[in-house]
N, C-alpha and C positions, 0 to 999 in steps of 0.2 A: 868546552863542555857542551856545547849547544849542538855542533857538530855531532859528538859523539852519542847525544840523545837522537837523535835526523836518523843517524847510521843505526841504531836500535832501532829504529819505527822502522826502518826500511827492510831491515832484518828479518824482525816479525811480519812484518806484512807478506814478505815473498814465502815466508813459512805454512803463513795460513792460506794462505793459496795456493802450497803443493799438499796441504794437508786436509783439508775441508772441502768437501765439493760445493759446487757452486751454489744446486737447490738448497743446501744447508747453510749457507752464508745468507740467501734471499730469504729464507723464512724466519732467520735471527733479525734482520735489517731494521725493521721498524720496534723493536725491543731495545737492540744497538743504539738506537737514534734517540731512544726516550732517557734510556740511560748515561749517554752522553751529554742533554741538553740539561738531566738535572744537576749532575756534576758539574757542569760549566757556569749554572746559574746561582749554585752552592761557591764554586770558589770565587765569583765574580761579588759575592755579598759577603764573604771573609777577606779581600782584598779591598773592597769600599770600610769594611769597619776598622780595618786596620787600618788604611790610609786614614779615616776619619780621627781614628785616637791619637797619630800622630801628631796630624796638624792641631788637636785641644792641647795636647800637651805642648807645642810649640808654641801654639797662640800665648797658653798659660804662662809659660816661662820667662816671655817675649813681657807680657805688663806685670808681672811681679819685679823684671828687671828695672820698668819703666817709672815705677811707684817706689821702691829704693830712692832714699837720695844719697846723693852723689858727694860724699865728703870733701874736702878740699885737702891738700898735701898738709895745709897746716892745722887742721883742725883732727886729721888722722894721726900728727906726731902728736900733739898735746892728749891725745888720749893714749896712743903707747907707750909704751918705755924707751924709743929714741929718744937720742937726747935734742935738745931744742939747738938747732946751728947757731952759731954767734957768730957777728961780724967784727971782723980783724978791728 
C-alpha cells in the first residue's frame, strides 16, 4: 500500500513538471509551503488527540478491571446455578 501511494507522488510529480512551467511552480512555492505546514500541524494535533483518547480509555479500563474483585471458583458457584461438587 505504501508502495503504491510513493508510485502516485511520483507520478504526479513528473506530471507537474511536464505541465507547469517552472516561474509558475516558483511563484506558487511559498503559498505551497504555508499550506502544507498547516495541514501537517492539523493532522499532527488529530493524531495526538487520538492517541490521547486511547491511551484514557485504556488507562480507564485497565483500574475498573483493578477495583473489580476477583471472586473465587467457589464463591462464583454458590452464587450460580452449578451444582455444588461433592466428594466421593
Amino acid at each position: 500500500m505504501v508502495g503504491l501511494a510513493a508510485l502516485g507522488a511520483v507520478l504526479f510529480e513528473l506530471m507537474v513538471h511536464q505541465f507547469l512551467p517552472i516561474e509558475f511552480r516558483r511563484r506558487h512555492n511559498d503559498v505551497a509551503a504555508a499550506i502544507f505546514s498547516v495541514v501537517g500541524v492539523t493532522f499532527a494535533l488529530l493524531l495526538a488527540f487520538v492517541a490521547m483518547l486511547a491511551g484514557t480509555a485504556s488507562t480507564r479500563r485497565r483500574l475498573l478491571l483493578m477495583q473489580r474483585p476477583q471472586p473465587s471458583l467457589a464463591s462464583a458457584m454458590l452464587q450460580s446455578d452449578w451444582p455444588v461438587p461433592r466428594r466421593p
